[in-house]
C-alpha positions as a Python dict, from the first residue, in 0.01 Angstrom:
ca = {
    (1, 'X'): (0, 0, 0),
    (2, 'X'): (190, -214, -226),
    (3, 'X'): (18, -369, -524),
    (4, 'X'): (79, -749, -602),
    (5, 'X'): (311, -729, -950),
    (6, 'X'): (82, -994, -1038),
    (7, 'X'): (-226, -811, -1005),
    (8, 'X'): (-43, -516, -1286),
    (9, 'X'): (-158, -648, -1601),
    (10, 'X'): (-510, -680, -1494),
    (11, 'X'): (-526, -316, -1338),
    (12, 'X'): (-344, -202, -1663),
    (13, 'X'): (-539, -362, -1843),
    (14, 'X'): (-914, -239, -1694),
    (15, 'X'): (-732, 125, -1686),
    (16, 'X'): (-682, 94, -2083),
    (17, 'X'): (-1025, -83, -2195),
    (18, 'X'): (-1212, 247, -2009),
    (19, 'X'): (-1009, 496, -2205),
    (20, 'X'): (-1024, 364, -2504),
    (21, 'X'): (-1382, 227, -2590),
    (22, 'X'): (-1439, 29, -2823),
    (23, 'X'): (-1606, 179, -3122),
    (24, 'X'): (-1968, 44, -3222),
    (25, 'X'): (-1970, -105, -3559),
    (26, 'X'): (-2275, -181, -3789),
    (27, 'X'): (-2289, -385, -4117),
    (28, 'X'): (-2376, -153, -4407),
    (29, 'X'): (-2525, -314, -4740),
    (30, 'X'): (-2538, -172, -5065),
    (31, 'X'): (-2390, -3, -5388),
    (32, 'X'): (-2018, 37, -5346),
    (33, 'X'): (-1929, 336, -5576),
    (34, 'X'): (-1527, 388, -5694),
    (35, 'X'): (-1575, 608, -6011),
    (36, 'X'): (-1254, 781, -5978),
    (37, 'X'): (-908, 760, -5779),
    (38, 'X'): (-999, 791, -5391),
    (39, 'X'): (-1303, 851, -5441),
    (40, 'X'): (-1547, 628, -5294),
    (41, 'X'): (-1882, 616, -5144),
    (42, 'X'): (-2137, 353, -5027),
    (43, 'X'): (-2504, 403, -5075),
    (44, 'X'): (-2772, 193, -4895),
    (45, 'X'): (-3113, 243, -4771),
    (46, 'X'): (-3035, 495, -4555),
    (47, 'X'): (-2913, 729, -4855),
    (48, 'X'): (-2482, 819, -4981),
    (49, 'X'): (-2211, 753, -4716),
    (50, 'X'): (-1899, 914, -4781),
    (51, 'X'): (-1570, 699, -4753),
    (52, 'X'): (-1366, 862, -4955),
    (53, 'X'): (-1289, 1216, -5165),
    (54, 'X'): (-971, 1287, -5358),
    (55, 'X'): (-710, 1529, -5194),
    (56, 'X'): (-950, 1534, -4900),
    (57, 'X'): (-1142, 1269, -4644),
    (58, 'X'): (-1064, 916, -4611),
    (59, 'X'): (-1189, 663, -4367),
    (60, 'X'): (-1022, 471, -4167),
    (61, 'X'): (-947, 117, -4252),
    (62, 'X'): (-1054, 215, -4624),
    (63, 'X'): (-758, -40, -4747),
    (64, 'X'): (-964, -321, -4570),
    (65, 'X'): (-1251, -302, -4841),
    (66, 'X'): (-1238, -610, -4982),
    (67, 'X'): (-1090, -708, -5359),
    (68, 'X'): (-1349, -675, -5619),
    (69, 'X'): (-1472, -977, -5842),
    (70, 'X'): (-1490, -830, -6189),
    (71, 'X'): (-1789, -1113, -6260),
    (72, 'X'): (-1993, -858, -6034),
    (73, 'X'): (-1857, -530, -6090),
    (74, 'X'): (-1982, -262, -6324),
    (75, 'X'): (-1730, -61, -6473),
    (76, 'X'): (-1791, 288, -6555),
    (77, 'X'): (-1441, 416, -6589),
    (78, 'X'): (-1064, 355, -6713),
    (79, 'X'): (-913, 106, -6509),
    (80, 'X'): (-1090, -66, -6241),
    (81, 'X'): (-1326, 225, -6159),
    (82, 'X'): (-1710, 137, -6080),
    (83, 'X'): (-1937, -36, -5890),
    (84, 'X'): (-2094, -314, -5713),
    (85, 'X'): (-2272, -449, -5437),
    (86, 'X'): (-2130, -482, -5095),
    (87, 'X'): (-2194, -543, -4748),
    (88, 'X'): (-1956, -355, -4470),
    (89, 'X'): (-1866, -386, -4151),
    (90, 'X'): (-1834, 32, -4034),
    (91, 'X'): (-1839, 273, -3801),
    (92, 'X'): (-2025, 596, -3924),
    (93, 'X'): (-2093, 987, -3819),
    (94, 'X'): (-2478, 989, -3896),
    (95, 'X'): (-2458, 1380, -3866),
    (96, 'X'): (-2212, 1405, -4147),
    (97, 'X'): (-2298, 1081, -4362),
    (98, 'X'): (-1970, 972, -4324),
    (99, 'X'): (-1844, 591, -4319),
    (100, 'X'): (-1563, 670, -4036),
    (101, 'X'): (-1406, 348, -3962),
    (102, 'X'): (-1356, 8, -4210),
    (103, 'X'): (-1352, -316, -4038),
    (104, 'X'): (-1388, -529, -4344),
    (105, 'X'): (-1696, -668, -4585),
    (106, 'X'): (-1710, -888, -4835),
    (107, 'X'): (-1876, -842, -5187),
    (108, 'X'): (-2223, -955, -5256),
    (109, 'X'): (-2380, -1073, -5616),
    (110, 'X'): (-2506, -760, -5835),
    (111, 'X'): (-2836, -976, -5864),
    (112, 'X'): (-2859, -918, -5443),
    (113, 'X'): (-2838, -506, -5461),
    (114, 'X'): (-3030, -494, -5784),
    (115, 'X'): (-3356, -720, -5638),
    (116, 'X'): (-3337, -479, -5284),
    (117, 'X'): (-3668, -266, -5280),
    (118, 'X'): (-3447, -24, -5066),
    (119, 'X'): (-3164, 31, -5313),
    (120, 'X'): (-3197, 278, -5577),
    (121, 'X'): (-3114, 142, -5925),
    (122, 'X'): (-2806, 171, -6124),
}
């Protein structure tokens, strides 16, 4: 049975989407914690998410958090090392608290984390 060349890209195509699914993404708001090189961590309402530990884990996509405005950032360290609030678009491991994947955010007011009920205070 011979298969229509023009008909390739679409079989290729179907035979690449099912082994590779896509990977479910959520938006993640909250306290966006760099206190020290590589490390970093997000903390919401659902408690810490690791994204990041020195000599060790790193997420995915973790150069796609977004630049910092220092108007809304607390710093708590030399350098540019701190805090603020932030909203992410992720992929997680809910057994392991881990962010897994970064598919961008953007940074929120420190008025919007700071007023959240769910949020613990900094």
């Amino acid at each position: 049975m011979k298969i229509k060349l023009l008909a390739l890209p679409a079989i290729l195509s179907s035979i690449f989407i099912a082994a590779f699914p896509a990977i479910a993404t959520e938006t993640r708001c909250g306290w966006l914690h760099n206190p020290t090189p590589a490390n970093w961590y997000l903390t919401d309402k659902d408690g810490r998410w690791t994204i990041g530990v020195q000599g060790g884990y790193q997420a995915a996509g973790i150069d796609t958090i977004p630049q910092k405005n220092d108007r809304e950032y607390i710093k708590t360290n030399v350098g540019s090392y701190g805090y603020g609030c932030f909203c992410l678009e992720v992929a997680v491991d809910r057994g392991k608290q881990r962010i897994t994947l970064i598919k961008g955010g953007e940074q929120l007011p420190l008025k919007t984390c700071r007023e959240d009920p769910k949020l613990p205070k900094n």
